[in-house]
C-alpha positions in Angstrom: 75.2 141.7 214.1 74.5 145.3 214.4 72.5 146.9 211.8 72.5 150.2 210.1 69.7 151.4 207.6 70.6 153.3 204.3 67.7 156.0 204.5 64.2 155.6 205.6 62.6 153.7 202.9 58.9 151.6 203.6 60.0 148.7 203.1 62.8 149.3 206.0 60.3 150.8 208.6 57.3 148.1 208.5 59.7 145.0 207.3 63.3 145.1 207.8 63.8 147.1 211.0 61.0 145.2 213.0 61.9 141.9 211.6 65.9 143.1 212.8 64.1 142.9 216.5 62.9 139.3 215.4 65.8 137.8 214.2 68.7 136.5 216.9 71.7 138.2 216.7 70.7 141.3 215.3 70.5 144.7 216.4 69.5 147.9 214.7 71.7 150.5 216.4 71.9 153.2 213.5 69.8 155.1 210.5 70.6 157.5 208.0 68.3 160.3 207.6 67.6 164.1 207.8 64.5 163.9 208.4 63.4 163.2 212.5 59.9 162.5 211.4 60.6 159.4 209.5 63.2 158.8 212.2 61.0 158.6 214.5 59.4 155.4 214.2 62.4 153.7 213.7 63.9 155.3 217.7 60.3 153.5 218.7 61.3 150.6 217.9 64.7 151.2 218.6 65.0 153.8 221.7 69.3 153.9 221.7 69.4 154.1 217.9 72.0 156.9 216.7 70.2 158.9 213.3 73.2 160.0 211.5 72.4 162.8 209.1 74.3 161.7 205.6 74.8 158.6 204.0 78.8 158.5 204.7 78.6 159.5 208.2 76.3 155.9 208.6 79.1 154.4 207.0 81.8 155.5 209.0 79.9 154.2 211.9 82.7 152.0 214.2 79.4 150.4 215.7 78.3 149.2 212.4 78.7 145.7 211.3 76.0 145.3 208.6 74.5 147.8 206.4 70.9 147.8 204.7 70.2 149.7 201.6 66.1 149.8 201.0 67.3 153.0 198.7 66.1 153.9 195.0 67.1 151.3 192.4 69.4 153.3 190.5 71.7 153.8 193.6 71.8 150.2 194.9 75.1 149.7 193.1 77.2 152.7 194.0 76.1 152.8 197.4 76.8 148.6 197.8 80.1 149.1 196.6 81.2 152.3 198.7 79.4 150.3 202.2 81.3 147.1 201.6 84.9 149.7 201.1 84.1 151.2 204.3 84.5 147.5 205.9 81.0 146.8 206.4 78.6 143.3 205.1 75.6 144.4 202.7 72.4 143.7 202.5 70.6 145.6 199.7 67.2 145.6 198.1 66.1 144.1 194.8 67.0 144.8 192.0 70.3 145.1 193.8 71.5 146.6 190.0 69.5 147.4 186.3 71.7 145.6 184.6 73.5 141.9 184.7 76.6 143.2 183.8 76.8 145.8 187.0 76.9 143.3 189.0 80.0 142.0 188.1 81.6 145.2 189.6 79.7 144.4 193.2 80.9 140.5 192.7 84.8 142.5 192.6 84.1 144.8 195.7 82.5 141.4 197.7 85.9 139.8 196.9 88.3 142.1 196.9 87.2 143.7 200.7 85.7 140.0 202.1 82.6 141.7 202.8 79.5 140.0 202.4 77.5 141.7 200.0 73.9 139.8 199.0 70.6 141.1 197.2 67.9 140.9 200.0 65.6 138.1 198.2 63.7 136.9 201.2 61.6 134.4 199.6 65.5 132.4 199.2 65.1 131.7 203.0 61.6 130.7 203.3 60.9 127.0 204.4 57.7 126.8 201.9 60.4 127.7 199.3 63.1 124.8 200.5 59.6 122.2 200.4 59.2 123.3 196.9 62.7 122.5 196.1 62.8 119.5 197.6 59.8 118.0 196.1 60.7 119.2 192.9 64.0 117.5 193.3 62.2 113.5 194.7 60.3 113.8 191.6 57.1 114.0 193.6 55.1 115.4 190.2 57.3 113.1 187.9 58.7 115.1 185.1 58.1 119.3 185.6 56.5 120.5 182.5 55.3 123.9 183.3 55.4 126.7 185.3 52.9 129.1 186.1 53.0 132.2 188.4 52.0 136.0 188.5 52.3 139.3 190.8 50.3 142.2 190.9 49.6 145.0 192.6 47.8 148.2 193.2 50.6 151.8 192.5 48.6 154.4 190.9 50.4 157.3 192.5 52.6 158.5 189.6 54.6 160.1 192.1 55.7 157.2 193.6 59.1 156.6 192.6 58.2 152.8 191.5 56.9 155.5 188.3 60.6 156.9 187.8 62.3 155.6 185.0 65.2 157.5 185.8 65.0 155.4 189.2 64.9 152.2 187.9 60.8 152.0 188.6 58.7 149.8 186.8 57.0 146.3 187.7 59.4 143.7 186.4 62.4 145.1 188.5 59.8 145.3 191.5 58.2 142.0 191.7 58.6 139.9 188.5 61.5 139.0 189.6 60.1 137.1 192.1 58.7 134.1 190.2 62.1 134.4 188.2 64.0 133.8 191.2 62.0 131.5 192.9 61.5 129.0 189.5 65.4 129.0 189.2 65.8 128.4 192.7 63.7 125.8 192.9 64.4 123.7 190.1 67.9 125.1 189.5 67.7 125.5 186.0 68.1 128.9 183.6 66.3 130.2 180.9 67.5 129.5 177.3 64.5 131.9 175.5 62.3 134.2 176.0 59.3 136.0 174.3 57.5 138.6 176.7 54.8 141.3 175.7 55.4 144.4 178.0 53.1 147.5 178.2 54.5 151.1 179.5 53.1 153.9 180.9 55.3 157.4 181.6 58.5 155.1 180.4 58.0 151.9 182.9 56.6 149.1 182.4 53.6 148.6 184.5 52.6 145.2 183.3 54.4 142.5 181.5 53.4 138.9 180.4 56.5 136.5 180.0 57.0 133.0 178.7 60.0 131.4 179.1 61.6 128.0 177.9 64.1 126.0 180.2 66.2 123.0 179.1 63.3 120.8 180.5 60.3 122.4 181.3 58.7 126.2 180.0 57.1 129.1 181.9 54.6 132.1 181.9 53.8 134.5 184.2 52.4 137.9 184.1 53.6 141.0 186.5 51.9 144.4 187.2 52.0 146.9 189.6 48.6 149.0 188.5 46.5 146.0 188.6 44.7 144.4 192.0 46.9 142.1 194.0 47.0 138.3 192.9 50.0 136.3 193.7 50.5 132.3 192.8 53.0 129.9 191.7 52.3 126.4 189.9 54.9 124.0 189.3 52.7 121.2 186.9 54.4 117.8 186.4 53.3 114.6 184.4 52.1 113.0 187.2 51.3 116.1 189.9 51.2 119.5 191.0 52.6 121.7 193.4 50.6 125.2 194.4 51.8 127.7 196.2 49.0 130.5 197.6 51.1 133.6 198.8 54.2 132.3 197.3 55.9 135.8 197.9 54.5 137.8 200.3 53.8 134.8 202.7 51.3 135.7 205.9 50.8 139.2 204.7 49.1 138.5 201.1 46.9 135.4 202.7 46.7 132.3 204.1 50.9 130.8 203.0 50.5 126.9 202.0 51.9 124.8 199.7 49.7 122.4 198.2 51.0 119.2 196.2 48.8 116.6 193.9 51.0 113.6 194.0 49.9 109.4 193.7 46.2 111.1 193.4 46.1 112.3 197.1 46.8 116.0 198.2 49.2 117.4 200.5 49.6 120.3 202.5 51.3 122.5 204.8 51.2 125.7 206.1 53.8 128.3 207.0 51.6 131.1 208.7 54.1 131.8 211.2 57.2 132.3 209.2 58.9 135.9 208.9 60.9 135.5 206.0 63.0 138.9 206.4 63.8 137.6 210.1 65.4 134.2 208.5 66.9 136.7 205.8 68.7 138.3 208.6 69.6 135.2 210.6 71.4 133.7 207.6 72.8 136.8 206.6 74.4 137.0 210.1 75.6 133.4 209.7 76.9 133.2 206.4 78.8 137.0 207.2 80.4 135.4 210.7 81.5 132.0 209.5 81.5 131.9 205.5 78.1 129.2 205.2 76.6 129.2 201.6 74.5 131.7 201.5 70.9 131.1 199.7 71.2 134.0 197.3 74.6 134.7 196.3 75.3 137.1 194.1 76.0 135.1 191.5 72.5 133.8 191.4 71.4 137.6 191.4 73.5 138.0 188.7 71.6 135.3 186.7 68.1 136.7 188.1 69.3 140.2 186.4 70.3 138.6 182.9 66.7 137.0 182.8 65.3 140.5 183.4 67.6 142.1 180.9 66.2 139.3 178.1 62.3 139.6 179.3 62.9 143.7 178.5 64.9 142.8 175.4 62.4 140.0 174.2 59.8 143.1 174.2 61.8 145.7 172.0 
């Protein structure tokens, strides 16, 4: 599959575009940017790559199978909608849209061209994530009762477009959805109310405490972005636990093991040498080329983005 990138974002330069050298089958062959400096360590990694200068011109790309979008949030939708029209798959960044109900219009354009368009949730390809599942689902704990989880980080710069409101900045849409995807992913189950406490600075939210019921079991977590970095996930059962220590950022935050309490003995495993965004692409690639379920369908994005919606509504 050969990749285009949407801009220059971060994210793309020190995850996606090295991890599209990682993955089999994939090849970054094009970017999108007017600016050589940040193209330039993108052509380091990729020597041949063609920098288009405008969004479209990427786009009408013949080379171009796949493209990424790592762009602001408020343009993830638009921009989906016209790269899947111009006959390529997508891969976009979370929150792929700011609303639930936008993503209907992306679940039209994935249909109606036969593009693959997906939100670009790597923790939905990460093995540590399918042992959670799977324990969760042999009743290894017994009966789930609670989950537990939080996300934090360090973004003081109120330049930084994570402090646009007009962007779509804020914490929840940048990592609280995280332990909301991952808890309905792993036990498969969706919210049916929610209470959260959410405190805003310059018109985003830039930390947010959340407790949610399921059908079966309830949740809390708590999500920042101006706070120091903490990340963990606890799924607590009547008769175990399972612990996750770098639930998320997996490798990068700290040592990545899942931990589970069952029969009164512990288990663990580790998953140091994992790159998620690799996998990402891999299945990506897979699902695009022969129509294989894909871990995060939009459809489950679309049910991520409705809990969102209700955490920010619970608040007002």
């Amino acid at each position: 599959m050969r990749w285009g990138i949407l801009g220059a974002a971060k994210i793309a330069r020190t995850d996606l575009a090295p991890a599209m050298q990682l993955a089999r089958g994939a090849e970054l062959v094009a970017l999108a940017t007017r600016d050589p400096i940040k193209a330039a360590p993108f052509q380091a990694l990729a020597p041949a790559l063609r920098v288009h200068g405008s969004y479209d011109a990427l786009l009408a790309d013949p080379s171009v199978d796949a493209i990424y979008i790592p762009l602001p949030n408020d343009m993830h939708v638009d921009w989906s909608i016209r790269a899947a029209q111009a006959g390529k798959h997508v891969l976009c960044e979370k929150p792929i849209a700011l609303r639930a109900d936008q993503i209907d219009a992306l679940i039209a354009a994935r249909d109606t061209s036969g593009n693959l368009i997906a939100e670009a949730f790597m923790v939905a390809h990460h093995p540590q994530w399918a042992l959670v599942r799977d324990l969760l689902a042999q009743g290894v704990i017994g009966r789930l009762e609670h989950v537990e989880g939080c996300f934090t980080y360090t973004n003081r710069d109120i330049a930084n477009i994570r402090h646009d409101p007009a962007k779509g900045g804020g914490g929840l849409r940048d990592v609280g959805v995280y332990p909301c995807i991952t808890t309905r992913m792993a036990t498969g189950a969706e919210p049916v109310n929610l209470r959260s406490d959410i405190r805003y600075q310059n018109g985003v939210d830039i930390f947010a405490r959340v407790w949610a019921d399921f059908p079966d079991f309830t949740m809390s977590f708590y999500c920042g972005m101006m706070q120091q970095r903490r990340q963990h996930m606890i799924f607590h059962g009547q008769d175990g636990w399972i612990e996750l220590s770098a639930p998320f950022n997996g490798a990068v935050y700290g040592d990545a093991r899942v931990e589970w309490l069952t029969g009164g003995r512990l288990h663990m495993e580790r998953f140091n040498n994992v790159n998620q965004y690799a996998l990402m692409l891999e299945h990506f690639a897979e699902t695009a080329s022969t129509g294989a379920p894909f871990a995060c369908p939009l459809e489950m994005s679309r049910g991520n983005q409705a809990m969102i919606d209700a955490i920010f509504a619970a608040s007002r």
